[in-house]
C-alpha positions as CSV (number, residue, x, y, z in Angstrom):
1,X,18.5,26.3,-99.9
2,X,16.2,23.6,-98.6
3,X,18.0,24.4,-95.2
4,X,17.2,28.0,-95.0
5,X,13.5,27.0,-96.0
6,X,13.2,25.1,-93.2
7,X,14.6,27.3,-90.9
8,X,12.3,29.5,-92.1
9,X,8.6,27.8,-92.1
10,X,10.1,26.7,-88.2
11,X,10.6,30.1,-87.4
12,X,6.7,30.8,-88.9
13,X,5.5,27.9,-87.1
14,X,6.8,29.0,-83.7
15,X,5.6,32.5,-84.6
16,X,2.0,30.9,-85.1
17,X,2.1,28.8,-81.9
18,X,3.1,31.8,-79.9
19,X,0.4,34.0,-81.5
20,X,-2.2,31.0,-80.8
21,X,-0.3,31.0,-76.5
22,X,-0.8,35.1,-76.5
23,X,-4.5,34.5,-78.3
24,X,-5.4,31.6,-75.9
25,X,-4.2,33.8,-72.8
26,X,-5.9,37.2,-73.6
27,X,-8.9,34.9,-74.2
28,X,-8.6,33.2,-70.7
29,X,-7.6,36.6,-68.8
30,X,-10.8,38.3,-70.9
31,X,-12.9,35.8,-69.5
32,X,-11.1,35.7,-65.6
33,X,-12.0,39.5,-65.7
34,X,-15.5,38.8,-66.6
35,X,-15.8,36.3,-64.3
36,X,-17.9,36.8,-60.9
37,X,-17.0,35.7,-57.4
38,X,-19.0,32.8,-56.7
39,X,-17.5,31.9,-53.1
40,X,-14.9,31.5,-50.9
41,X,-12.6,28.6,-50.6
42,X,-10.6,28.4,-47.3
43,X,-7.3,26.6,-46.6
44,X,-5.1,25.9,-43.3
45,X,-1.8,25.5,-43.7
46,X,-1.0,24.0,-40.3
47,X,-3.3,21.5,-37.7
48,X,-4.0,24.1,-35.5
49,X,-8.0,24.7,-35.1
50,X,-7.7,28.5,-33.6
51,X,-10.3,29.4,-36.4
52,X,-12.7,27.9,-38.8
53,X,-13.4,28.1,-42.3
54,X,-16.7,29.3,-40.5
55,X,-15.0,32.5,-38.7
56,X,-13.4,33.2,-41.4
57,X,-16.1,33.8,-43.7
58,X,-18.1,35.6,-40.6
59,X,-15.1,38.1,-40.6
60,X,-15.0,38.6,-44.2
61,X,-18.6,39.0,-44.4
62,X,-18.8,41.6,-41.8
63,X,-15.6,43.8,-42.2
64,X,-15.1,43.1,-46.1
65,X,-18.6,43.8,-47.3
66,X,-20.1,41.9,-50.2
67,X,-17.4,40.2,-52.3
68,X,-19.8,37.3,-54.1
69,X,-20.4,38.6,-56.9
70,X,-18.1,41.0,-57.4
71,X,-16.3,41.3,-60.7
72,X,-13.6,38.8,-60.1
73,X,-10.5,40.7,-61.1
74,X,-11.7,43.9,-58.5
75,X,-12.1,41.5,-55.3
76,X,-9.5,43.4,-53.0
77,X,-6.7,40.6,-52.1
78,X,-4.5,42.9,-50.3
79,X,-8.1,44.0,-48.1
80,X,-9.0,40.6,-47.4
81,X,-5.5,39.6,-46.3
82,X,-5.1,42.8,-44.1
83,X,-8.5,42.0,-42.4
84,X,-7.4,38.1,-41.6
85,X,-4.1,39.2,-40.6
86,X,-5.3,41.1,-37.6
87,X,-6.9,38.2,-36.0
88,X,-4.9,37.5,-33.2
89,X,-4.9,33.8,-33.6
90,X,-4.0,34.3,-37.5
91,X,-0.3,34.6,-38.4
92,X,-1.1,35.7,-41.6
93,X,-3.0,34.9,-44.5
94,X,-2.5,34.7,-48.4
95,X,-5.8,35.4,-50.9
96,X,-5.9,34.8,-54.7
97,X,-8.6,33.9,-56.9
98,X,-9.0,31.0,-59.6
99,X,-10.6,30.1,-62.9
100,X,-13.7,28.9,-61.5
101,X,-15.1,31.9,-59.7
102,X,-13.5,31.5,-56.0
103,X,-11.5,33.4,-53.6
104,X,-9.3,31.5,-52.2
105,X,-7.6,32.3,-48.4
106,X,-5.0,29.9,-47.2
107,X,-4.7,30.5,-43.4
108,X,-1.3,30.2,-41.3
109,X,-2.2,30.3,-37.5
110,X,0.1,31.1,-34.6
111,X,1.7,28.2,-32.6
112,X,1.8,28.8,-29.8
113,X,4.8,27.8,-26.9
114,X,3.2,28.1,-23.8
115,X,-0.2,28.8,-21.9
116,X,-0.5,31.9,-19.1
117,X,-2.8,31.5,-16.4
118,X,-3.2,34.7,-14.3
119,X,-6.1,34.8,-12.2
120,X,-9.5,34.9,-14.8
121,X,-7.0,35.9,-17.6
122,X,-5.6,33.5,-19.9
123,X,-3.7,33.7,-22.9
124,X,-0.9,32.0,-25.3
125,X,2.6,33.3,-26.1
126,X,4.1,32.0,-29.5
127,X,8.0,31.5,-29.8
128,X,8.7,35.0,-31.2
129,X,6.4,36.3,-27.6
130,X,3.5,37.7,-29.4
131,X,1.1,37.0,-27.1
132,X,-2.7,36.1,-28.0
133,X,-6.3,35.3,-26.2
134,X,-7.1,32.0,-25.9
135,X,-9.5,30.8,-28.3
136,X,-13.2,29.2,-27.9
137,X,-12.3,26.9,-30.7
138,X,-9.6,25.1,-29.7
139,X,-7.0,24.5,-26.6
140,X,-3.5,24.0,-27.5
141,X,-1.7,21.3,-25.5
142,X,1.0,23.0,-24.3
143,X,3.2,23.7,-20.8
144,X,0.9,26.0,-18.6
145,X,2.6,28.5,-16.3
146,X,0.4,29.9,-13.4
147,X,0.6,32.4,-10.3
148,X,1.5,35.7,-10.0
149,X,2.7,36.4,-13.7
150,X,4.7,39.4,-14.5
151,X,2.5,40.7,-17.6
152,X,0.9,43.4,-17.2
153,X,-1.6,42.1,-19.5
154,X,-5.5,43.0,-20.0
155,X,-8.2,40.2,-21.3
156,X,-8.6,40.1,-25.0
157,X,-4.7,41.6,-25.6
158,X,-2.5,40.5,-28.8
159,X,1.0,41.8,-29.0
160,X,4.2,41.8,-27.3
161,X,4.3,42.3,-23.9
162,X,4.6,46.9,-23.2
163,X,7.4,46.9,-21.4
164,X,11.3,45.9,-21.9
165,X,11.7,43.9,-18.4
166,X,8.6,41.8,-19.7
167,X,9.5,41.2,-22.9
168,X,13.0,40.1,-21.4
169,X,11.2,37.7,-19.3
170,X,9.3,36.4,-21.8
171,X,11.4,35.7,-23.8
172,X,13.6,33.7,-20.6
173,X,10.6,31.7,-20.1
174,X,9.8,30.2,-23.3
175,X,13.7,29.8,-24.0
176,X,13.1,27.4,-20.7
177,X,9.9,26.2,-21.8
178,X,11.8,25.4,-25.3
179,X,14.4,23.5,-22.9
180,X,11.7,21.2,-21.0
181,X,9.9,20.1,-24.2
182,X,13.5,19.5,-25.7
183,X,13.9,16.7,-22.8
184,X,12.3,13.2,-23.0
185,X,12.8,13.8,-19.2
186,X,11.6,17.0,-18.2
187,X,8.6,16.9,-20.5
188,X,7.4,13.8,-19.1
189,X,8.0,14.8,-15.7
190,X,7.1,18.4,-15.2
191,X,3.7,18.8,-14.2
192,X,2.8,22.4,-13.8
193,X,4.9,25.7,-13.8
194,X,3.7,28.6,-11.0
195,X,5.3,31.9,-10.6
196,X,5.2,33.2,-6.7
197,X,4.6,36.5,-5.5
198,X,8.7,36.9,-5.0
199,X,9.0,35.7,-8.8
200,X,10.5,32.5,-8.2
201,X,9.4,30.0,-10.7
202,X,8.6,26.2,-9.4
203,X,8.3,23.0,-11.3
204,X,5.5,20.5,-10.0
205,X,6.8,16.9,-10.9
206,X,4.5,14.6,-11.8
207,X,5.6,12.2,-9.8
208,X,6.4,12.5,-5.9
209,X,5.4,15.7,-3.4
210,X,8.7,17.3,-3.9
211,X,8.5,21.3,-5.2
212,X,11.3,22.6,-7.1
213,X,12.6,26.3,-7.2
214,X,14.2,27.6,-9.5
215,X,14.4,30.8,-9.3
216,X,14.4,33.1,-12.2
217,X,14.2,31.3,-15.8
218,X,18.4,31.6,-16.0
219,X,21.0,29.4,-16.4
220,X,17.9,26.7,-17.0
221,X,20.5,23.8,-18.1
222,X,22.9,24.1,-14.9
223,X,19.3,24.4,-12.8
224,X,17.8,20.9,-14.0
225,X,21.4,19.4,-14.0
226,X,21.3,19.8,-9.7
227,X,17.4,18.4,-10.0
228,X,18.7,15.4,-11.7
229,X,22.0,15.2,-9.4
230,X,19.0,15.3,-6.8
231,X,17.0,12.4,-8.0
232,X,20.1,10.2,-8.7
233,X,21.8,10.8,-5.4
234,X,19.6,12.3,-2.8
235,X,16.6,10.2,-3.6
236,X,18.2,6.9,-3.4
237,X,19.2,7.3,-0.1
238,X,16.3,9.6,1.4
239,X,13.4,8.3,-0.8
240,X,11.0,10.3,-3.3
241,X,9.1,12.5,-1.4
242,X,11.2,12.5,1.9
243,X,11.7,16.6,0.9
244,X,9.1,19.2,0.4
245,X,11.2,21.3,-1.3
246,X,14.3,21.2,-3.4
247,X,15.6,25.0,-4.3
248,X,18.6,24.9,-6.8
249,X,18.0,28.4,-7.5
250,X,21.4,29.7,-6.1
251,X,24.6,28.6,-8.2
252,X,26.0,25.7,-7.7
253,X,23.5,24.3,-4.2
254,X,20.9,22.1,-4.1
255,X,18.8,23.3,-0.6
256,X,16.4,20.6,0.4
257,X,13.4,21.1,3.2
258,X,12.1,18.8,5.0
């Protein structure tokens, strides 16, 4: 008897508590709806400075409309994330609001792999090649490649590359890129990446007055094995520098010019 009782007044006294939960909750949503947007809080979820808190406010402001002061509960999320999202240094962006009044934005940039230089036009390329302006905000430090690019593309574009042959090469280049910055070696001793007019890609080391070709951006590994074969048997006996060029774009030579 004195069992069932207590089963019972625990079974009231949970029933209470959870009333009190649902009562405390209604009471706390009630007031959330009521609420007004007071501001906007803005988070990065990365180091990258592509954007500021600054921008993004400017593009909320002018593509959004006026969202301080807006009935909390009616601030368009999706909106405000579809607006961010099209920036072409923004990856994405997730909004939500809070308690006290704010929208909150947290902010995931692009990273990007590596930096094209063609002519006036520069832009970035991330790993996935979505390619994207450079920004007045921030440089990123990463391997530039310049000279006669094969993008066909305008100032100000974001987006893959338009056609399948550059998306192919794309896609080669920052698979080598990937490759260099993989290696305490190469990335410590590749100064600058040019494309010529025939396509041929050449590395620029930092040290010595050597040029290597490569070729296209295939068969990368076999390509920088014959460099180093070069610098561990050619240069010993003819000295750094005693080339111009080193080509080790055909399979399995190394051509050197005097």
């Amino acid at each position: 008897m004195k069992r069932g009782l207590k089963i019972v007044i625990a079974v009231v006294a949970a029933c209470i508590l959870g009333m009190a939960v649902f009562a405390i909750f209604s009471l706390n949503a009630e007031r959330h709806r009521e609420l007004a947007c007071s501001g906007l809080k803005v988070e990065f979820a990365d180091k990258f400075n592509f954007v500021t808190a600054e921008d993004i406010e400017g593009y909320l402001n002018k593509e959004y409309g006026a969202y301080i002061g807006q009935r909390l509960d009616s601030v368009d999320l999706m909106k405000v994330e579809t607006i961010l999202g099209r920036k072409s240094a923004i990856l994405r962006a997730e909004a939500f609001t809070t308690p006290d009044g704010k929208l909150n934005v947290k902010i995931y940039q692009r990273e990007p792999s590596v930096r094209f230089q063609k002519g006036d036009n520069g832009f970035y390329a991330d790993s996935e090649g979505f390619l994207f302006p450079l920004q007045d905000n921030y440089t990123s430090k990463v391997p530039i490649i310049d000279g006669d690019i094969p993008l066909s593309i305008e100032s100000g574009y974001k987006g893959q590359p338009k056609t399948e042959s550059e998306r192919d090469w794309l896609q080669k280049v920052i698979a080598m890129v990937g490759y260099i910055q993989g290696s305490k070696t190469w990335s410590e001793n590749i100064s600058q990446i040019s494309v010529r007019k025939n396509g041929d890609l050449v590395m620029v080391p930092r040290h010595g007055k050597e040029l290597f070709i490569l070729g296209q951006p295939v068969d990368i590994e076999d390509k920088f094995s014959r460099i180093g074969k070069y610098y561990s048997s050619i240069v010993p006996e003819k000295g750094e520098g005693y080339y111009s060029t080193v080509n080790v774009k055909f399979d399995g030579q190394i051509v050197c010019r005097k």
